[in-house]
GULOBA-112771 format. One line per 5 residues: their letters; for each residue x, z, y of N, C-alpha, C. Coordinates in nm, 2 decimals, padded with zeros to 4 digits. Each point is the difference from the previous one (the first is absolute). Example, Ala and Ser with C-alpha at 12.3 -4.5 7.8 and 13.67 -1.06 7.14 Angstrom:
<nodes>
AS = 01.32 00.78 -00.57 -00.09 00.00 00.12 00.09 00.00 00.12 ~ -00.04 -00.07 00.11 00.09 00.00 00.11 -00.08 00.08 00.11
</nodes>
This chain:
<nodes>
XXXXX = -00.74 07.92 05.91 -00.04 00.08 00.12 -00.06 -00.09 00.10 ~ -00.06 -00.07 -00.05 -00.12 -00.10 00.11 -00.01 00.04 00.10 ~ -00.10 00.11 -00.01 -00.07 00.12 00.06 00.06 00.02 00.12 ~ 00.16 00.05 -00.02 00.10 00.03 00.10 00.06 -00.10 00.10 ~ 00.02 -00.11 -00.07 00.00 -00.12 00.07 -00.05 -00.02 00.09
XXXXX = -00.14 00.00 -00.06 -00.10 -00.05 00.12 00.00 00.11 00.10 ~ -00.05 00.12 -00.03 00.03 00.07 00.10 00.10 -00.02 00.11 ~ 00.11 -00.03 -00.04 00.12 00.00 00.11 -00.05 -00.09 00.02 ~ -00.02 -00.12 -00.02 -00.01 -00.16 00.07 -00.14 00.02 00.05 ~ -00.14 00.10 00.03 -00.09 00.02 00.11 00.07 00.14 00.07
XXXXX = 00.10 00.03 00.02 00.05 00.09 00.08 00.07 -00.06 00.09 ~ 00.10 -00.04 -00.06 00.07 -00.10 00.10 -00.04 -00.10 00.05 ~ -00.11 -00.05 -00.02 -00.07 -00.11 00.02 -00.13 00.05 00.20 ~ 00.01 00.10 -00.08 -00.07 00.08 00.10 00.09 00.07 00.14 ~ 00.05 00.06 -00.06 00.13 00.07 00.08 00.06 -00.09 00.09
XXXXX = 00.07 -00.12 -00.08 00.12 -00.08 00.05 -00.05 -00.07 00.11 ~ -00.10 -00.09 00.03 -00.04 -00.11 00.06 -00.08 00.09 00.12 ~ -00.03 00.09 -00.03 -00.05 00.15 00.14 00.11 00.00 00.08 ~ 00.12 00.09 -00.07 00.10 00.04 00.08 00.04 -00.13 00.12 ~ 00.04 -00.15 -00.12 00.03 -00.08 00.08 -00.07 -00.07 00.13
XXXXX = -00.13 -00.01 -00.04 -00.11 00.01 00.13 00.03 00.08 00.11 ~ 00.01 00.17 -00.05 00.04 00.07 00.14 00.10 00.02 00.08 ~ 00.17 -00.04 -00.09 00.08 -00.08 00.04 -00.01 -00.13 00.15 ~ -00.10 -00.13 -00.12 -00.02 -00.11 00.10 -00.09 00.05 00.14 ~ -00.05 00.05 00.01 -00.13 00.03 00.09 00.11 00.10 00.07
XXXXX = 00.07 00.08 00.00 00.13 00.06 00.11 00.07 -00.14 00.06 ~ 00.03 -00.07 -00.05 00.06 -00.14 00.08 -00.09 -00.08 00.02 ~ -00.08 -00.03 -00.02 -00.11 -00.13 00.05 -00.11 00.02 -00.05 ~ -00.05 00.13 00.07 -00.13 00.05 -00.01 -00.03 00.00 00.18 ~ -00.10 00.01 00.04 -00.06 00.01 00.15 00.08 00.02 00.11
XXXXX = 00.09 00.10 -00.08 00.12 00.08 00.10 00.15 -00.07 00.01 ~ -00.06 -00.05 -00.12 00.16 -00.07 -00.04 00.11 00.12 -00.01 ~ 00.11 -00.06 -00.02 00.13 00.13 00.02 00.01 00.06 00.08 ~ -00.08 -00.04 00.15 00.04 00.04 00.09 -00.07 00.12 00.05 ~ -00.15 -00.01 -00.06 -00.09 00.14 -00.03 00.06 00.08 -00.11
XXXXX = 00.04 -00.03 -00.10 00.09 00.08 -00.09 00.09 00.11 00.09 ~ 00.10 -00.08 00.03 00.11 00.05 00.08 -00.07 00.10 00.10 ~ -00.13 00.02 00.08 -00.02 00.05 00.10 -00.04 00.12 -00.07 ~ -00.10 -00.02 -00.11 -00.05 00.10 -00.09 00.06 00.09 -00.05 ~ 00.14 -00.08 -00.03 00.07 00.12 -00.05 00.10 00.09 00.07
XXXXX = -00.03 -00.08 00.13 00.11 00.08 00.13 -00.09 00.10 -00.01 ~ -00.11 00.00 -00.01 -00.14 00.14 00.05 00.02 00.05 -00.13 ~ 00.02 00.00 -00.09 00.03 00.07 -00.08 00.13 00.14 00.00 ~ 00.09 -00.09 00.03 00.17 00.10 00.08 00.07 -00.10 -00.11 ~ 00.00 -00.13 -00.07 00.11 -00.03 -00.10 00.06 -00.12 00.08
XXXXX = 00.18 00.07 -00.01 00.07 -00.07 00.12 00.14 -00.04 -00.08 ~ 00.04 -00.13 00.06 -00.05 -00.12 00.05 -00.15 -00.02 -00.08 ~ -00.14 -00.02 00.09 -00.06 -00.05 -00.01 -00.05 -00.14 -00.10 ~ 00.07 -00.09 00.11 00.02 -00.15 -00.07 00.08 00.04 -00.16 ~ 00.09 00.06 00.03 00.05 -00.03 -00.16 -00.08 00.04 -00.10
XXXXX = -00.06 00.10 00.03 -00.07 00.10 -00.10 -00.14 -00.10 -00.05 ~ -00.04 -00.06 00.15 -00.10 -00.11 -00.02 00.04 -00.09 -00.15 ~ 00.09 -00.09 00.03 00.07 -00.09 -00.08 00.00 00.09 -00.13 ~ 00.10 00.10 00.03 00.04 00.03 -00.14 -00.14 00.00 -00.07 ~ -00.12 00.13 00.02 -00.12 00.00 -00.05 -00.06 -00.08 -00.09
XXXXX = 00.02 -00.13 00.09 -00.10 -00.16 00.03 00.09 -00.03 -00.15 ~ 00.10 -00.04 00.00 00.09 -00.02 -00.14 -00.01 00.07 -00.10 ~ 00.02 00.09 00.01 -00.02 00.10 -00.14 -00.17 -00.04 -00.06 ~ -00.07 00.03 00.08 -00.11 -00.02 -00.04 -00.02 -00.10 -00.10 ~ 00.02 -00.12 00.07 -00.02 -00.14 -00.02 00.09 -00.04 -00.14
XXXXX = 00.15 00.05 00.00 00.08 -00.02 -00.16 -00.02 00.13 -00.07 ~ -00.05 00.11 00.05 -00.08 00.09 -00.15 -00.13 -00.03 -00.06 ~ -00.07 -00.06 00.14 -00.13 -00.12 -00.09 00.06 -00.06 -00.11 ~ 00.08 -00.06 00.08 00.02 -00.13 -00.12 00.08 00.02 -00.12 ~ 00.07 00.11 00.02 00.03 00.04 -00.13 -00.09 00.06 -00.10
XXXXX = -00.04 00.07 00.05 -00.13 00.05 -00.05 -00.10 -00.11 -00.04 ~ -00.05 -00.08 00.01 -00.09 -00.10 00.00 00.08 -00.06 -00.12 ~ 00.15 -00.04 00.02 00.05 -00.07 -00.12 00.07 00.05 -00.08 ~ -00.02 00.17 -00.02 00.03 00.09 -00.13 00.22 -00.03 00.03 ~ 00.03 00.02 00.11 00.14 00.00 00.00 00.07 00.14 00.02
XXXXX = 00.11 00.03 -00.05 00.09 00.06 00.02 -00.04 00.17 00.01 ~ -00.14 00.05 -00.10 00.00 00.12 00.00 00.08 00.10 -00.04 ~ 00.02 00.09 00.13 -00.14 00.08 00.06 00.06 -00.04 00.14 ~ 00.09 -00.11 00.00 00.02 -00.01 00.18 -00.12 -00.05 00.15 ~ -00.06 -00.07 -00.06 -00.10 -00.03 00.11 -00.11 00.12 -00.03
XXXXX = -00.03 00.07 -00.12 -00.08 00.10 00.02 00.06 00.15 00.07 ~ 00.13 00.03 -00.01 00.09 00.08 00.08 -00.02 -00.04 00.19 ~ 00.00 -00.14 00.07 -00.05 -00.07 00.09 -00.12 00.05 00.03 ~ -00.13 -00.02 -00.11 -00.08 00.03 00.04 -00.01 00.12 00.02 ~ 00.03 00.10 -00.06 00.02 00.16 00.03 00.05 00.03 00.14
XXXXX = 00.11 -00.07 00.03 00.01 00.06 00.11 -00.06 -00.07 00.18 ~ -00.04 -00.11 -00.03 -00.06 -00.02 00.07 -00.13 00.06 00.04 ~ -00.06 00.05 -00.15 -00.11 00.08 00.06 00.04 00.15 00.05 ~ 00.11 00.02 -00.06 00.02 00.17 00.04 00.05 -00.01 00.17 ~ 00.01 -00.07 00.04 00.06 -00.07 00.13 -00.14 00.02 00.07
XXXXX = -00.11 -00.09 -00.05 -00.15 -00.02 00.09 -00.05 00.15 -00.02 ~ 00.02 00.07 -00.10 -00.08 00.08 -00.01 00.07 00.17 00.12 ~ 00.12 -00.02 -00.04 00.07 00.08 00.12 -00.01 -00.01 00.16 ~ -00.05 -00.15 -00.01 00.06 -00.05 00.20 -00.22 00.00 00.02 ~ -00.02 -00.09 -00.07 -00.16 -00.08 00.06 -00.07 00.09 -00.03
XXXXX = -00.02 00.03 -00.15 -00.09 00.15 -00.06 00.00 00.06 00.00 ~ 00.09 00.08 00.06 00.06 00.11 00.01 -00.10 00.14 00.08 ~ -00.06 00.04 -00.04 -00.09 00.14 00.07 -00.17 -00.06 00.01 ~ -00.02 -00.08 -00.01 -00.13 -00.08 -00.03 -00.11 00.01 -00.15 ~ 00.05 00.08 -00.05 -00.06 00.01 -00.12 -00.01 -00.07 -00.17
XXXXX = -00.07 -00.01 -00.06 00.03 -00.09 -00.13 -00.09 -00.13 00.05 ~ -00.09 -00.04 00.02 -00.05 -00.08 00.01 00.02 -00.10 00.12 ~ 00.04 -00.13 -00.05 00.04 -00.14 00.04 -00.06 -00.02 00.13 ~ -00.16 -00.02 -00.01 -00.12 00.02 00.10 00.02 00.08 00.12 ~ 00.10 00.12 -00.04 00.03 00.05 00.13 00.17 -00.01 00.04
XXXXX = 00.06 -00.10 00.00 00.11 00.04 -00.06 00.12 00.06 -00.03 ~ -00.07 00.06 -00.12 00.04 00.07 -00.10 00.13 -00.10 -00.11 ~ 00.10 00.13 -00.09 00.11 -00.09 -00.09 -00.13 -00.03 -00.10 ~ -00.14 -00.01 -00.07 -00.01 -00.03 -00.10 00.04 -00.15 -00.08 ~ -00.01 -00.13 00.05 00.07 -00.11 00.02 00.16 -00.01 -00.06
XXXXX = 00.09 00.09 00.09 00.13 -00.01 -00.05 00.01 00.13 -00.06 ~ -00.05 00.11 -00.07 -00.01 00.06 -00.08 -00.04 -00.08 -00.18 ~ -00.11 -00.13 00.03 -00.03 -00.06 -00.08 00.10 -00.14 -00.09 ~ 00.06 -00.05 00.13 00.06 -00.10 00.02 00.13 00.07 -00.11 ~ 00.08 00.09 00.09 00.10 00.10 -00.07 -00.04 00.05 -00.14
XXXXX = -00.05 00.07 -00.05 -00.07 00.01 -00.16 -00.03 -00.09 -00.09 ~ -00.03 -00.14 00.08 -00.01 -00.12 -00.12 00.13 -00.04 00.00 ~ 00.08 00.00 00.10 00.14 -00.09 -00.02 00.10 00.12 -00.13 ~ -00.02 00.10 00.03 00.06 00.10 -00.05 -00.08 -00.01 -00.17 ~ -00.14 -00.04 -00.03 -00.02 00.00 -00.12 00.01 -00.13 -00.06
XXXXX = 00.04 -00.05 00.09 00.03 -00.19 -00.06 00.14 00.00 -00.03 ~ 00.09 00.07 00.04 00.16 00.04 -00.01 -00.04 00.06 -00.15 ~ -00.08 00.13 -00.03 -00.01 00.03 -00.12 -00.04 -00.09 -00.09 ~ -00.12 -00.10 00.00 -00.03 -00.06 -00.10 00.10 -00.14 -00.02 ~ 00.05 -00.06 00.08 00.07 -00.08 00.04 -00.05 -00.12 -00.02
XXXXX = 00.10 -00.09 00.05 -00.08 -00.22 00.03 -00.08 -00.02 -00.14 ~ 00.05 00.04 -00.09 -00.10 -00.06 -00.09 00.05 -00.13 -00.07 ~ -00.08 -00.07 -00.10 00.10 -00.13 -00.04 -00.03 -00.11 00.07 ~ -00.15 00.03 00.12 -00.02 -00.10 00.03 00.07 00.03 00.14 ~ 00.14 00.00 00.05 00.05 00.01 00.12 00.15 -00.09 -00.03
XXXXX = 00.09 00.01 00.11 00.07 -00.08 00.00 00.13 00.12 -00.08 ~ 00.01 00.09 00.01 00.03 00.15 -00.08 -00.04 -00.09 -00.15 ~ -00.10 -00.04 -00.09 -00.04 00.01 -00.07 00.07 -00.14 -00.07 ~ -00.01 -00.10 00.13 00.07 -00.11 -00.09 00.13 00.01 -00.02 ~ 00.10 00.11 00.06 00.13 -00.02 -00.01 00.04 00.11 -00.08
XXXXX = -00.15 00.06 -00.06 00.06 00.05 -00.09 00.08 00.16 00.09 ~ -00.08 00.07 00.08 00.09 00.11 00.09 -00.15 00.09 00.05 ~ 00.00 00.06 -00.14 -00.13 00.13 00.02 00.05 00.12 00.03 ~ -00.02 -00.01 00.14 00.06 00.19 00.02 -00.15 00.06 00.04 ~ -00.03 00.11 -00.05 -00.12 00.08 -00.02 00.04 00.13 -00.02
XXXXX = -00.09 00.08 -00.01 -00.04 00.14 -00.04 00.06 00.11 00.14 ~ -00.04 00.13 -00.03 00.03 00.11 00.11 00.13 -00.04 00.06 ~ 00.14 -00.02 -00.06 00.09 -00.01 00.06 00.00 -00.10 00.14 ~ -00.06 -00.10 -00.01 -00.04 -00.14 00.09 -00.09 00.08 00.10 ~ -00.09 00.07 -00.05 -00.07 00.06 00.14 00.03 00.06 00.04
XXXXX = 00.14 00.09 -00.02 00.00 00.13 00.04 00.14 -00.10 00.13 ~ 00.07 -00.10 -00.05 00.05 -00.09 00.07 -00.06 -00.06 00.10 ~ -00.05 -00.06 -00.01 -00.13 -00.07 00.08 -00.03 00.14 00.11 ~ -00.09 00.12 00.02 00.00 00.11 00.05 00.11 00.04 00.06 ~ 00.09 00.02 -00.05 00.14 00.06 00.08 00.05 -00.07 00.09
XXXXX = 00.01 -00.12 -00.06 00.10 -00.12 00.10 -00.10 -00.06 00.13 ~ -00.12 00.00 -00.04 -00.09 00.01 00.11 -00.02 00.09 00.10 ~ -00.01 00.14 -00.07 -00.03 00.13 00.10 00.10 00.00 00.09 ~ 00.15 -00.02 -00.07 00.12 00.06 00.00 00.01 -00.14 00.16 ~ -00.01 -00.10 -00.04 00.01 -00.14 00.13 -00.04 00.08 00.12
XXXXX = -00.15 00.03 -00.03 -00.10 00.00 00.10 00.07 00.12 00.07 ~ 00.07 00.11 -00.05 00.05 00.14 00.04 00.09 -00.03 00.12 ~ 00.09 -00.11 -00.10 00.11 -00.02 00.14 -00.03 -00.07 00.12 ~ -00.11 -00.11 -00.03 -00.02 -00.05 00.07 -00.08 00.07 00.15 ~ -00.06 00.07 -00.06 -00.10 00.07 00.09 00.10 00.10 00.11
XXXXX = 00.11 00.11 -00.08 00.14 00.06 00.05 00.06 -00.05 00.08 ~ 00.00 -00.16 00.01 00.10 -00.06 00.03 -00.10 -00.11 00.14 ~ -00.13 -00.02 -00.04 -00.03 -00.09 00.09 -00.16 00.04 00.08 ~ -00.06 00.15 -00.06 -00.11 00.00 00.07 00.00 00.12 00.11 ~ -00.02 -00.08 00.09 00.04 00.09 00.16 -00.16 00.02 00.06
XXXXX = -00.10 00.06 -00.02 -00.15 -00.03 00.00 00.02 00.08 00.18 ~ -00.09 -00.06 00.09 00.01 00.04 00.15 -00.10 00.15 -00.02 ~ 00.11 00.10 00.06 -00.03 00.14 00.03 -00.15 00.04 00.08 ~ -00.08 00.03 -00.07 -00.12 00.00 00.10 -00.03 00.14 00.13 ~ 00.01 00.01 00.13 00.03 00.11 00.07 -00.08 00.13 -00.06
XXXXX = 00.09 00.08 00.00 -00.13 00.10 -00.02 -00.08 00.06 00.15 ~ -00.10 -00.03 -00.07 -00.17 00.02 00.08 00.04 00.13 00.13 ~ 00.04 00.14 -00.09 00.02 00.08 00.11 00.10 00.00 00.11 ~ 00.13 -00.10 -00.06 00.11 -00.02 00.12 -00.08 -00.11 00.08 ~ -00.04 -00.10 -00.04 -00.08 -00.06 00.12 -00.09 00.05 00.08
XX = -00.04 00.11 00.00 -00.11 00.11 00.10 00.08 00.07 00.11 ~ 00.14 -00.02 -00.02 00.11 00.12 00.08 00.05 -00.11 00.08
</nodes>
């Protein structure tokens, strides 16, 4: 199964070293953490700063897991909910398209991690050298749940988004 190999190893190859990028660039991108943090206060996700951090992390060790074919379907479960997170708070009523911002992006992001959970690391991953192939539906349907399921609580538990007045009480 060559074929499938390689596939996983340009999926993850692709995938992994992205996430971790957008990870790095939340902490020592232009804004640094500290534009992170502010971004996501205007978002409503509180504590702020932690959500910052946390984000900034996850990101950065589901790259890397992903990049080095580890421990599926957990960094692709990561990746799942981190996008279900951007696409609930950032994308949210903007449409499909990225350009306007739109979830297409973490609609995208979310569907590869979730079909890289199905196909899984492959032999060329670190999964592969130890000999620890977890694949098929069960792994994505894992990967999906434990994702959705994160991002659920998290969101119940931490996204407080600022009430915008309604238009007609402000006229009175």
């Amino acid at each position: 199964m060559k074929g499938h190999d390689t596939a996983a190893l340009v999926l993850r190859a692709t995938l992994g070293p992205m996430l971790f990028a957008h990870g790095w660039n939340k902490v020592a991108g232009p804004g640094g953490l500290k534009g992170t943090t502010g971004w996501f206060e205007a978002l409503g996700l509180q504590p702020a700063e932690v959500h910052a951090r946390m984000a900034a992390g996850t990101e950065m060790a589901a790259g890397v897991g992903i990049a080095l074919g580890a421990a599926n379907p957990l960094p692709a479960a990561a990746a799942v909910g981190l996008m279900t997170v951007a696409a609930r708070t950032d994308h949210r009523g903007k449409g499909f398209f990225v350009f306007k911002g739109g979830w297409e992006y973490a609609g995208v992001v979310g569907g590869a991690a979730v079909a890289l959970a199905a196909l899984g690391n492959g032999r060329y991953s670190l999964d592969g050298l130890l000999r620890r192939q977890r694949a098929g539906t069960r792994h994505a349907l894992l990967a999906a749940g434990i994702g959705t399921a994160s991002a659920a609580a998290l969101l119940a538990l931490c996204y407080r988004p600022q009430q915008k007045p309604d238009e007609t009480e402000a006229d009175h």
